[in-house]
C-alpha positions in Angstrom: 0.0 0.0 0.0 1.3 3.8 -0.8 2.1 6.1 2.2 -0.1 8.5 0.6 -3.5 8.6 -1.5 -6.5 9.9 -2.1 -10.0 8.9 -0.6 -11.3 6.5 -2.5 -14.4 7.6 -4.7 -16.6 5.0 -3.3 -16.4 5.8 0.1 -16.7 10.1 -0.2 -19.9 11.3 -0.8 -21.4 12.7 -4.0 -20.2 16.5 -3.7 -24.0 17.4 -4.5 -25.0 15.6 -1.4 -22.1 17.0 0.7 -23.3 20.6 -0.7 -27.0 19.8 0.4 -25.8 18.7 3.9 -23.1 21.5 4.4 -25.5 23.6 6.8 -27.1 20.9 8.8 -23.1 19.5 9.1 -22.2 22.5 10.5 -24.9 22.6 13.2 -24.5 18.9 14.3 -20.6 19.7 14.5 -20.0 23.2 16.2 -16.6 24.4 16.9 -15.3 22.3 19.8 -17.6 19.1 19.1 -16.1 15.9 20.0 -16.1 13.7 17.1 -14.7 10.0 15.7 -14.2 8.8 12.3 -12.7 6.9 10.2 -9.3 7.8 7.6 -10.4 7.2 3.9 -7.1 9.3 2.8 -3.5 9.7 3.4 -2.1 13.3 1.9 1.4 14.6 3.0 -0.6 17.9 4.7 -3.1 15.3 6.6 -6.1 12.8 6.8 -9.3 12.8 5.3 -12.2 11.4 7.8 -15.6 9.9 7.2 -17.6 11.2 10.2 -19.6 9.1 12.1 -23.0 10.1 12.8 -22.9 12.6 10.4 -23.9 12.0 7.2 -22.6 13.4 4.0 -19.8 15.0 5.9 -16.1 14.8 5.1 -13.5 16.0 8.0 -9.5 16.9 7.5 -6.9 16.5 10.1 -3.9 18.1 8.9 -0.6 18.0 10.2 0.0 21.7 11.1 -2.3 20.2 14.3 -0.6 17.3 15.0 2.5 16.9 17.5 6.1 16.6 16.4 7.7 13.6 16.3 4.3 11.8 15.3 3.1 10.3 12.2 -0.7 10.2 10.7 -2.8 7.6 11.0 -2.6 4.3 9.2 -5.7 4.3 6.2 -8.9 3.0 7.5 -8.4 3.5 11.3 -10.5 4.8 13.4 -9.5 8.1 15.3 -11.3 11.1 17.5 -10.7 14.8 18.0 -12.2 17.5 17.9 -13.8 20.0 15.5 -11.6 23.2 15.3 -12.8 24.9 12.0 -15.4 24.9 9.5 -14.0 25.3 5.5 -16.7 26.4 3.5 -15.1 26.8 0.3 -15.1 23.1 0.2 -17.2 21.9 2.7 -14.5 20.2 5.1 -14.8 20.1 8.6 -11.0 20.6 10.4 -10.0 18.4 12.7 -7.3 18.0 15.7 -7.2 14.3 16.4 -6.6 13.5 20.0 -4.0 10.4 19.1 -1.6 10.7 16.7 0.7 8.0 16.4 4.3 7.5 17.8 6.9 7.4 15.0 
């Protein structure tokens, strides 16, 4: 498996359907909202989550919030954190994991 890659298209949702859910995501996931998830991606800048619980919503957990000395979480693991910004321009929610890794 690659260190890196994209989500795969099957598991992200239709960006129509993440458009139509982009103000109810926002009120089910209010700055400082607890969350979990699963990684569907590996970029050099971060993770990209499936959220539980919320459908239609996409998170990011990039590395300017993770710890030094750490490394991002393995591809299909499940992590938790915390909601710390809301993207609009393309409907991400930003996340700070609580656990990163050890390297």
């Amino acid at each position: 498996m690659p260190e890196f890659s994209w989500p795969d298209r099957s598991l992200v949702p239709a960006s129509d359907a993440v458009d139509r859910s982009w103000p109810a995501t926002v009120s089910a996931l209010p700055l400082g909202s607890h969350i979990s998830g699963r990684v569907i991606g590996r970029q050099p800048f971060g993770v990209f989550l499936l959220l539980d619980g919320v459908p239609n919503a996409v998170g990011l957990a990039e590395i300017t919030a993770m710890p030094h000395h750490m490394q991002l979480p393995a591809l299909g693991a499940t992590v938790s954190g915390e909601v710390i910004w809301h993207t609009d321009h393309n409907r991400q929610v930003k996340i700070r994991l609580n656990e990163w890794q050890v390297t």
